[in-house]
C-alpha beads as a LAMMPS data file, in Angstrom:
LAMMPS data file: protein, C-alpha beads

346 atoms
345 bonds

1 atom types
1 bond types

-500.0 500.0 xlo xhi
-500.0 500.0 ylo yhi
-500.0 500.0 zlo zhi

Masses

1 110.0

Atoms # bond

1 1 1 -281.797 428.206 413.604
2 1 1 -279.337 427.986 410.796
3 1 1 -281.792 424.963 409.303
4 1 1 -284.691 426.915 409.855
5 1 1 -283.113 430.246 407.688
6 1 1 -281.850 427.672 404.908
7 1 1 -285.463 426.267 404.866
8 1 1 -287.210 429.721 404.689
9 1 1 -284.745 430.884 401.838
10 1 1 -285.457 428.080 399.965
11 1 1 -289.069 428.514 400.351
12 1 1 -288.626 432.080 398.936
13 1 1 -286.200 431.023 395.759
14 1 1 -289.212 428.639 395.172
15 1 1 -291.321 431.547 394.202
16 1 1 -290.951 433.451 390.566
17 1 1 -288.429 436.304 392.084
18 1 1 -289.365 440.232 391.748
19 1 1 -286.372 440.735 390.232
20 1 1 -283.644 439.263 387.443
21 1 1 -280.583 439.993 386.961
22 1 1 -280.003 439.906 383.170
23 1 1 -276.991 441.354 381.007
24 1 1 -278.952 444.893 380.478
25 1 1 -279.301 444.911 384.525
26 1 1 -281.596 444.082 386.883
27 1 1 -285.145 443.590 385.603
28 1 1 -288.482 443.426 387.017
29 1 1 -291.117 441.219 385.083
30 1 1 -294.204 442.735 386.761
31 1 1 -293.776 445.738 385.359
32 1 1 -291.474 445.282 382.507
33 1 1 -288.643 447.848 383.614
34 1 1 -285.486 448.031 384.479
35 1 1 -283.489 449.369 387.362
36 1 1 -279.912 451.326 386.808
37 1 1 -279.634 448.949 383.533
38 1 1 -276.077 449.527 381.964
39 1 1 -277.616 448.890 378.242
40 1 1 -279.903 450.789 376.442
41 1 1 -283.734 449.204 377.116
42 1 1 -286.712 450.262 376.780
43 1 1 -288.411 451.413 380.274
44 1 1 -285.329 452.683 382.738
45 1 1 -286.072 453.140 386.298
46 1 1 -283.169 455.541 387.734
47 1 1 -281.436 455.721 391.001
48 1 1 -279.100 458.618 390.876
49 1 1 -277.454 460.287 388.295
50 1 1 -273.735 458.536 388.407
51 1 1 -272.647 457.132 384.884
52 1 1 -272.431 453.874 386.210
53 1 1 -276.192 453.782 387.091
54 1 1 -277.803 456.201 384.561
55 1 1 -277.125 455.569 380.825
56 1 1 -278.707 457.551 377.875
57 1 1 -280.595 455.851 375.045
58 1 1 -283.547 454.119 377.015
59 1 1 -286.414 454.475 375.447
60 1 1 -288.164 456.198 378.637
61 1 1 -286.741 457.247 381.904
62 1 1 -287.936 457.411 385.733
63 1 1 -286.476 459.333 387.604
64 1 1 -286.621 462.237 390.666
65 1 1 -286.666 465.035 389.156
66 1 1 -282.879 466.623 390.053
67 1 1 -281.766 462.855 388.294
68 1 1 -283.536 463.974 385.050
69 1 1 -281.866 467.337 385.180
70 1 1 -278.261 466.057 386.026
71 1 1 -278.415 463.235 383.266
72 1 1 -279.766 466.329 380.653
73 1 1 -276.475 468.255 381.708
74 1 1 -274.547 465.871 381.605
75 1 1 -275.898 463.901 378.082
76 1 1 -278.035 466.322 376.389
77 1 1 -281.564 467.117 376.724
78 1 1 -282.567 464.092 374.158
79 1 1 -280.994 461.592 376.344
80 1 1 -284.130 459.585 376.429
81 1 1 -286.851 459.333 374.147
82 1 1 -289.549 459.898 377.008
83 1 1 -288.907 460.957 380.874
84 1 1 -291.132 460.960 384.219
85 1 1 -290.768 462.797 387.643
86 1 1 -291.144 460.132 390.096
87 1 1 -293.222 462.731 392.500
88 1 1 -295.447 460.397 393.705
89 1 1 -295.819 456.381 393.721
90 1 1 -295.959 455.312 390.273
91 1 1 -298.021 451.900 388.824
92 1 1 -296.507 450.140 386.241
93 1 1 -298.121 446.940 385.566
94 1 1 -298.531 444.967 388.995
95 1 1 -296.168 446.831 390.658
96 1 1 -296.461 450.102 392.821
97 1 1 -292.785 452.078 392.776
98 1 1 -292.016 454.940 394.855
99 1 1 -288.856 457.065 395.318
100 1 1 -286.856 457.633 399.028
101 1 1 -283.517 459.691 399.193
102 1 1 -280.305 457.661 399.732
103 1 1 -277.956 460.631 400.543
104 1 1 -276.071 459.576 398.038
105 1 1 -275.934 463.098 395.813
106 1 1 -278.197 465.449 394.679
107 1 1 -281.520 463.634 393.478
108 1 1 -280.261 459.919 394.619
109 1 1 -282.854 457.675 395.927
110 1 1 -283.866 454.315 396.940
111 1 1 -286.506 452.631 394.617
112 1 1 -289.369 450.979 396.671
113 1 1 -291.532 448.180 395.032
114 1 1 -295.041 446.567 396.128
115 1 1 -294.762 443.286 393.914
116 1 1 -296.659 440.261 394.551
117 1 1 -293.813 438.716 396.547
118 1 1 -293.283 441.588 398.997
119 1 1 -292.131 444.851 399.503
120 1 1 -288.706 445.196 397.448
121 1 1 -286.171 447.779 398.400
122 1 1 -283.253 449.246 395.666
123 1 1 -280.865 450.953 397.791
124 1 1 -278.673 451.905 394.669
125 1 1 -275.474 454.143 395.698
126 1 1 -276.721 454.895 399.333
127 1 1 -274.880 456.753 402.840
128 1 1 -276.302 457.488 406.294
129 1 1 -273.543 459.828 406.470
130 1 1 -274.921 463.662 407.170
131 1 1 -274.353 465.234 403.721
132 1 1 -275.788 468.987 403.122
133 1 1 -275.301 468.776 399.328
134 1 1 -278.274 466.635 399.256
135 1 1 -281.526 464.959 401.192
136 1 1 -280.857 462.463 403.560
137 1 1 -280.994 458.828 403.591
138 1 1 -284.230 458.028 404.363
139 1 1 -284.893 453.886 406.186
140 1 1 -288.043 451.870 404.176
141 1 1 -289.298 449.177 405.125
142 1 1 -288.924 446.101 403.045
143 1 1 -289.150 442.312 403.066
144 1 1 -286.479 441.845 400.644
145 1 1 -283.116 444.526 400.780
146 1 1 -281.278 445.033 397.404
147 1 1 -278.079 446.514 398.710
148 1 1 -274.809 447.890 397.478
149 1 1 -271.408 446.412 398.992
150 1 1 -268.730 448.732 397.565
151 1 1 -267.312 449.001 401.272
152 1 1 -268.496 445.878 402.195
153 1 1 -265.209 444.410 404.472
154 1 1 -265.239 444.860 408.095
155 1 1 -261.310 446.907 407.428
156 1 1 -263.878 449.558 406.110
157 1 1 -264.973 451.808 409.289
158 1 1 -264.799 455.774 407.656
159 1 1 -263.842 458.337 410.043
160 1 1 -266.038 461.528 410.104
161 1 1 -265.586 463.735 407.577
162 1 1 -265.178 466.799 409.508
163 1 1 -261.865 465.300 411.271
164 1 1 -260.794 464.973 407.384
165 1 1 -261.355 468.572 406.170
166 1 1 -259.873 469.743 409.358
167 1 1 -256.617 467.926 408.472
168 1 1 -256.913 469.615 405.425
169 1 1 -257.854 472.906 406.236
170 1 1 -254.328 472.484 408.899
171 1 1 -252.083 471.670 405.734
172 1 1 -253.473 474.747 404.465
173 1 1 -252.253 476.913 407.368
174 1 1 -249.089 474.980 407.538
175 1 1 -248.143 475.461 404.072
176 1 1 -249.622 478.818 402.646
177 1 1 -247.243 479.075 399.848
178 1 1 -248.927 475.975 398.092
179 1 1 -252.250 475.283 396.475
180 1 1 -254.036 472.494 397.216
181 1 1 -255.566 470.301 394.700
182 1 1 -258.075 468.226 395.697
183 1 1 -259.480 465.435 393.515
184 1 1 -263.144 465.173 394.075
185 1 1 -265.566 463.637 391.812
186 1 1 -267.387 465.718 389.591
187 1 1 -271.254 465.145 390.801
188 1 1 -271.558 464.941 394.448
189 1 1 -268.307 464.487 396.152
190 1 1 -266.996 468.025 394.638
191 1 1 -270.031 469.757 396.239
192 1 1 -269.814 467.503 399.302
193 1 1 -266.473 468.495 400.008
194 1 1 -267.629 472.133 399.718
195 1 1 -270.209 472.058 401.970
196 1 1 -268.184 470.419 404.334
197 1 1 -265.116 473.177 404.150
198 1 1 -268.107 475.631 404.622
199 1 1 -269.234 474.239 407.564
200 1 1 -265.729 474.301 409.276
201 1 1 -265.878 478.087 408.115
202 1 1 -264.130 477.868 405.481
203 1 1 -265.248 481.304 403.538
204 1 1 -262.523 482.180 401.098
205 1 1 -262.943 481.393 397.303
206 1 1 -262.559 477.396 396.514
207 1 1 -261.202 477.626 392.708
208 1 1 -262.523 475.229 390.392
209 1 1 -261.797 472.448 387.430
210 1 1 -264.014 473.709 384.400
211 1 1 -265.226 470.208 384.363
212 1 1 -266.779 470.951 388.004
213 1 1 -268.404 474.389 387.075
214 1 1 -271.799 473.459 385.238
215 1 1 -272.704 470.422 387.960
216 1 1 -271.888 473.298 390.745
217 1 1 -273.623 475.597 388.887
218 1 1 -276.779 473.202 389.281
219 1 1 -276.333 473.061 392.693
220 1 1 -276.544 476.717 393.456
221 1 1 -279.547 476.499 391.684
222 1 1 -281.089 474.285 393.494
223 1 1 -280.276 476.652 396.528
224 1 1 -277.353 473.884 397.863
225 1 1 -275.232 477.180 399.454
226 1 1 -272.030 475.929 398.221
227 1 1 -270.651 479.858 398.387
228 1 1 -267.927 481.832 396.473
229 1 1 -266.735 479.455 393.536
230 1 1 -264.335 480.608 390.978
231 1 1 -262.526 478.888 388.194
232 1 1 -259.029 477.928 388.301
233 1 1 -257.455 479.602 385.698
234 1 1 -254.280 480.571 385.566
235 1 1 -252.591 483.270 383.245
236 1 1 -249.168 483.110 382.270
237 1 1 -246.563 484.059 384.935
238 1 1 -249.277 484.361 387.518
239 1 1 -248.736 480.983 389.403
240 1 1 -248.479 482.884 392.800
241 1 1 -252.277 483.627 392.768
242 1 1 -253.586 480.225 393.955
243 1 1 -250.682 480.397 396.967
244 1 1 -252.887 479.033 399.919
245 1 1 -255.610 477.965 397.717
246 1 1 -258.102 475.595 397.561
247 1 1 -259.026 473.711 394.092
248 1 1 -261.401 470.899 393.199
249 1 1 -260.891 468.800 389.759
250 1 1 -261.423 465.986 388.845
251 1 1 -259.071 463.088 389.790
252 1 1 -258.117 462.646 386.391
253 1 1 -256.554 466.372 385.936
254 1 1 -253.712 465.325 387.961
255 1 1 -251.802 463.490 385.226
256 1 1 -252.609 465.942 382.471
257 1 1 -250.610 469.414 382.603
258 1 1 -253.439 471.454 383.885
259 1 1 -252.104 470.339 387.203
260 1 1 -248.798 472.301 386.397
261 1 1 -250.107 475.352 386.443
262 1 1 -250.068 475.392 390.737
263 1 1 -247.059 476.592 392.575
264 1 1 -245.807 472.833 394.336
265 1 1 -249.286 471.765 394.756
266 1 1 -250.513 469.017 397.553
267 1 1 -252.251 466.743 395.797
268 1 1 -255.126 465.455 397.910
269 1 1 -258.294 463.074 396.873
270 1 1 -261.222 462.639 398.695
271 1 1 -262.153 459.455 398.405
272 1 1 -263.303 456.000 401.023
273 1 1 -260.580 453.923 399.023
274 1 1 -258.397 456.374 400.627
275 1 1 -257.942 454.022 403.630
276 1 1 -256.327 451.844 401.501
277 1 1 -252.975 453.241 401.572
278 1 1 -251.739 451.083 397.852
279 1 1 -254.419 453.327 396.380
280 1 1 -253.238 456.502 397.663
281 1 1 -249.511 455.921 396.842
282 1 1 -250.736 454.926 393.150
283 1 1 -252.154 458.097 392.709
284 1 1 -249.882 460.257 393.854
285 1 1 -251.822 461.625 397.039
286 1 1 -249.913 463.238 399.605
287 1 1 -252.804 464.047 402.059
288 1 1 -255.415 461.023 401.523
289 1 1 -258.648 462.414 402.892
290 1 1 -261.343 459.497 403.527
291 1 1 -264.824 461.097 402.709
292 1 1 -267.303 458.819 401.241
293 1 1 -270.591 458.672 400.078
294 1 1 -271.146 454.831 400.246
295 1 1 -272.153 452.887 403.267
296 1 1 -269.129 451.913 405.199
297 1 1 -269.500 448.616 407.151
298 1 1 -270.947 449.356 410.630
299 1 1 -273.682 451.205 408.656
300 1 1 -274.217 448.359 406.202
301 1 1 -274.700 445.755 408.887
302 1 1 -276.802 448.366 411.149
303 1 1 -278.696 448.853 408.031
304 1 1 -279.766 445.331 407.153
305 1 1 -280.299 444.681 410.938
306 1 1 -282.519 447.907 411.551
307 1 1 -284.585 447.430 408.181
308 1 1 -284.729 443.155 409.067
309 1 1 -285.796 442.304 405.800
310 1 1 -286.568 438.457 404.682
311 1 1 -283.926 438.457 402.739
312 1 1 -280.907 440.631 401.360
313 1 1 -279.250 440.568 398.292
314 1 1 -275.970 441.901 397.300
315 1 1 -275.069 443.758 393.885
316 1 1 -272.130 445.726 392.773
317 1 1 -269.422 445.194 395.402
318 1 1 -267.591 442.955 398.103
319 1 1 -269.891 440.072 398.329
320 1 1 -268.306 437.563 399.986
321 1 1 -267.898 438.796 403.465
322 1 1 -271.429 440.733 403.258
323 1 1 -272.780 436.707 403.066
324 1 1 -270.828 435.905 405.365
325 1 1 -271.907 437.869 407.955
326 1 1 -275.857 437.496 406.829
327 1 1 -274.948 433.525 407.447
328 1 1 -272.959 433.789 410.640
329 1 1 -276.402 436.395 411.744
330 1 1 -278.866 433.532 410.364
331 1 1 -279.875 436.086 407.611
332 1 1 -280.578 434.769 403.994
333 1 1 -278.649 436.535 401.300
334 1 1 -278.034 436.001 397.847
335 1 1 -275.218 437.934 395.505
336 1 1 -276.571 439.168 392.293
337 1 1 -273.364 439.295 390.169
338 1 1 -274.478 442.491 388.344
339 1 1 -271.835 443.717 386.431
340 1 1 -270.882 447.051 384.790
341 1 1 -270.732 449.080 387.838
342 1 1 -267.341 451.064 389.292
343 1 1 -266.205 453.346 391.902
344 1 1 -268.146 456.382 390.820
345 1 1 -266.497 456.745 387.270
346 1 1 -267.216 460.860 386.950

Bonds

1 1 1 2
2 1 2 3
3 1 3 4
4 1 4 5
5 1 5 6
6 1 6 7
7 1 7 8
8 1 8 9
9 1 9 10
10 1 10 11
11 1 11 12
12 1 12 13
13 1 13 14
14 1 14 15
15 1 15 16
16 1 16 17
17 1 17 18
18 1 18 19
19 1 19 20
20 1 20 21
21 1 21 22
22 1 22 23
23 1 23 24
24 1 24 25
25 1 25 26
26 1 26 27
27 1 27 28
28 1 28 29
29 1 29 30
30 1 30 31
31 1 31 32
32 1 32 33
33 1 33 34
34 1 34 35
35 1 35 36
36 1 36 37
37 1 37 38
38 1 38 39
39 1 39 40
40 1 40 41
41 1 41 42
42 1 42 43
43 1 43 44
44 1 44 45
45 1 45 46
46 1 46 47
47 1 47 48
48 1 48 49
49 1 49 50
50 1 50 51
51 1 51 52
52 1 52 53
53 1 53 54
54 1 54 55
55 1 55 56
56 1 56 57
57 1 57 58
58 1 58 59
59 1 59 60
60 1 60 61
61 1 61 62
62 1 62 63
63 1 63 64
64 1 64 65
65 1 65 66
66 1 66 67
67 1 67 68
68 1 68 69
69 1 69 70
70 1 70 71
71 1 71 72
72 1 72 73
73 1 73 74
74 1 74 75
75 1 75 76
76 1 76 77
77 1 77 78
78 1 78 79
79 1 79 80
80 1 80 81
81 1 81 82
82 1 82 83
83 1 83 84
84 1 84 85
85 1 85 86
86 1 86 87
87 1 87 88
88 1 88 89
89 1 89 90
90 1 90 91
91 1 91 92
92 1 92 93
93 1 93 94
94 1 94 95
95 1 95 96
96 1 96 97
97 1 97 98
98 1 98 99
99 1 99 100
100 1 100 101
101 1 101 102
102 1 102 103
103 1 103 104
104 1 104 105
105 1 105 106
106 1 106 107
107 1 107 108
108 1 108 109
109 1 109 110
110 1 110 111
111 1 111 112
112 1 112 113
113 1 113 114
114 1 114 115
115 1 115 116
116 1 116 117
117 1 117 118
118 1 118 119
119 1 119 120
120 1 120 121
121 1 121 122
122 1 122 123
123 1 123 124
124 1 124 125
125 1 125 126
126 1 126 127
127 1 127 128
128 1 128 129
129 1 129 130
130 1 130 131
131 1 131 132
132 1 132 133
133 1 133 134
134 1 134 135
135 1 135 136
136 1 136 137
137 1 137 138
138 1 138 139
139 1 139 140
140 1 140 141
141 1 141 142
142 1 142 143
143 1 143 144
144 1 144 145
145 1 145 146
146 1 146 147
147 1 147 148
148 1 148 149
149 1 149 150
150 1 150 151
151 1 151 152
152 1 152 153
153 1 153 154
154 1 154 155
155 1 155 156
156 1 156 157
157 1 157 158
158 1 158 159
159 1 159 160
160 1 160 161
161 1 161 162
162 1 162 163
163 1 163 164
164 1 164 165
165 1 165 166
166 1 166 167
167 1 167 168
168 1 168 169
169 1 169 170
170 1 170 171
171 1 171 172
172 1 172 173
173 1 173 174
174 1 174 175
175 1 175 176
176 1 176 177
177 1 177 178
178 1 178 179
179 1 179 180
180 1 180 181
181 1 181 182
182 1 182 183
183 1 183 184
184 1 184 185
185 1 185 186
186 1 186 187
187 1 187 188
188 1 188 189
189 1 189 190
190 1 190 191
191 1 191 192
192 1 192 193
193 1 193 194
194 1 194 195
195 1 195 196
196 1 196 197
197 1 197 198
198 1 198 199
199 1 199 200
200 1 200 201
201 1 201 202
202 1 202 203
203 1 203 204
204 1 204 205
205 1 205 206
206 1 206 207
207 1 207 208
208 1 208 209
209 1 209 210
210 1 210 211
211 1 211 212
212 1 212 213
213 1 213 214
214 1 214 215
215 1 215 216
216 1 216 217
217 1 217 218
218 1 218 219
219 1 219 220
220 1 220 221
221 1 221 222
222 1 222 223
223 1 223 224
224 1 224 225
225 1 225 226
226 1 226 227
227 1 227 228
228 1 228 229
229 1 229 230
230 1 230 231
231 1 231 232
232 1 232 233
233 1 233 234
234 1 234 235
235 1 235 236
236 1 236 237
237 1 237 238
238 1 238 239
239 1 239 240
240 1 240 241
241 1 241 242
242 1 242 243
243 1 243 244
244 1 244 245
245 1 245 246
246 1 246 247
247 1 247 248
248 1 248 249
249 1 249 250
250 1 250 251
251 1 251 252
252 1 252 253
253 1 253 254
254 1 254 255
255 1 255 256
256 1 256 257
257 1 257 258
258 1 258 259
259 1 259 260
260 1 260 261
261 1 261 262
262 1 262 263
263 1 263 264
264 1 264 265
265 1 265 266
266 1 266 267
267 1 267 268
268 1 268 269
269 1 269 270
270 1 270 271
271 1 271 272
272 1 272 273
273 1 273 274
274 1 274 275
275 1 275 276
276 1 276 277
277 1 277 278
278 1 278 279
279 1 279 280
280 1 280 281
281 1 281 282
282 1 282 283
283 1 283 284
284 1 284 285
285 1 285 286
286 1 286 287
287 1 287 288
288 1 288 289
289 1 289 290
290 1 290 291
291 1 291 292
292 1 292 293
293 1 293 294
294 1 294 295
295 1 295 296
296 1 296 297
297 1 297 298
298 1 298 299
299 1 299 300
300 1 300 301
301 1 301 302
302 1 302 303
303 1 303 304
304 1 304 305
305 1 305 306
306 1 306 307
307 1 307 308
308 1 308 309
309 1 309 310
310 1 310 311
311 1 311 312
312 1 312 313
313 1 313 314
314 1 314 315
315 1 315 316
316 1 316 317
317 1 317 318
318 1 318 319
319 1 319 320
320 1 320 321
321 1 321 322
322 1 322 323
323 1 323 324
324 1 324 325
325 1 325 326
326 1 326 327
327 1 327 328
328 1 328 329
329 1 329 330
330 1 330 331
331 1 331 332
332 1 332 333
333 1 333 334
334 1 334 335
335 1 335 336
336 1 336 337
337 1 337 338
338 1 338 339
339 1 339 340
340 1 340 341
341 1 341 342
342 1 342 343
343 1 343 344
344 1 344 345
345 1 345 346
């Protein structure tokens, strides 16, 4: 069996491939576009609306439609010289793309491709976690699987979320003379972790990092119910208001003195890494919670074995063991060695 997959991937790497990796990013001849590229090019095809995976300065962006709005907020409205609402499957050249949600964040989706070699699935940044701050991951079929690996090590198996918030809606209750800070990314896992605190019926204020408000503030808008939101601003000689509080900031605002302004804060971080304990103890973190919006391992393997494409291959992320599980499971894979991507830099 192992001859026979080594003989059909070889067969496949014999035809011109649908993709190329190239310094911009990874580029599609047939139509003459790029996907997520981390340089400026001149046709952009758009997964989601992370830095990492949407730059400004293409010449002309596609995109869902929430994508196109988050990267105008967060760039300026003349962040590309031309933009399109992937509403519909879109031709460009010999190739047929079409848009799928990931469940990534708000407006993240999978990018579909009919090319002349198959059916060609982009996964981007992609979960098949439950997550009410956006649409849910949605399978496609697909004869060859473009996946991410950022969790891609079988240590990797995330807890549910909802054990996590109630650990720390209970340090809450225990200690009501603190505030608790939690560092949550500033486009989906802030308004993740809000829904989620919702959901456990959590309805007092949750008291917000100014660099949270305007993505939040889209949110609403787009009728994600993420409840009473206030900013977390402190006057002098008040630092007993935000006793028994919960605030949401950025990671970074832990180190500068904003984070001073709490009465003995618990500084939490929702993060995946946040099984890895080295992380946690760099950062300060008293109460790690592990919410993610990646694939963790069991759903990365279910993923590739429930979709079965021809082939997978592997960008931005753990490799290694991802290939060597699609060996040991007679699966051809191939790493892309993309570069330029991080652990949701926001």
């Amino acid at each position: 069996m192992a001859r026979a997959v080594g003989v059909l991937f070889l067969s496949i790497m014999t035809q011109a491939p649908p993709l190329i990796p190239r310094p911009e990013g990874l580029y599609c001849p047939d139509g003459d576009f790029y996907i997520d590229p981390v340089r400026p090019v001149a046709r952009a095809l758009i997964t989601h609306a992370h830095a990492d995976h949407a730059r400004a300065g293409h010449g002309a962006v596609l995109a869902t439609r929430q994508t196109l709005d988050l990267m105008a907020l967060r760039y300026g409205a003349d962040f590309t010289q031309a933009r399109q609402v992937a509403e519909g499957p879109v031709q460009m050249g010999g190739v047929r793309a079409s848009f799928h949600p990931a469940g990534h964040v708000l407006g993240s989706a999978q990018i579909s491709l009919q090319t002349s070699a198959g059916r060609v699935l982009v996964t981007g940044d992609y979960t098949r976690s439950p997550n009410a701050a956006c649409a849910p991951w949605e399978p496609v079929a697909c004869d060859i699987l473009v996946t991410e690996a950022t969790f891609a090590l079988p240590v990797f198996h995330h807890p549910a979320p909802e054990g996590e918030i109630a650990k720390l809606l209970a340090s809450v209750a225990a200690f009501p003379e603190r505030a608790h800070l939690v560092g949550a990314y500033a486009l989906g896992k802030a308004q993740r972790v809000i829904m989620l605190l919702r959901a456990a019926g959590y309805d007092a204020p949750i008291y917000l990092h100014g660099a949270l408000q305007k993505l939040c503030d889209y949110h609403l808008a787009q009728g994600v119910a993420l409840g009473d939101l206030r900013p977390a601003t402190v006057e002098r000689g008040r630092k007993g208001d935000f006793a028994g509080a919960i605030v949401l900031a950025p990671p970074s605002a832990f180190a500068a003195t904003w984070a001073q302004r709490f009465p003995d804060p618990v500084i939490c971080f929702a993060s995946g890494w946040m099984m890895v304990r080295a992380r946690a103890r760099q950062r300060g973190v008293e109460l790690p919670l592990v919410i993610s919006d990646h694939v963790d391992w069991p759903q990365l393997t279910r993923t590739i074995t429930e979709l079965n494409p021809r082939e997978t291959w592997i960008t931005h992320g753990r490799e290694d063991a991802l290939l060597r599980w699609c060996a040991l499971n007679q699966r051809a894979a191939r790493p892309l060695r993309l570069v330029g991507y991080g652990d949701e830099p926001e």
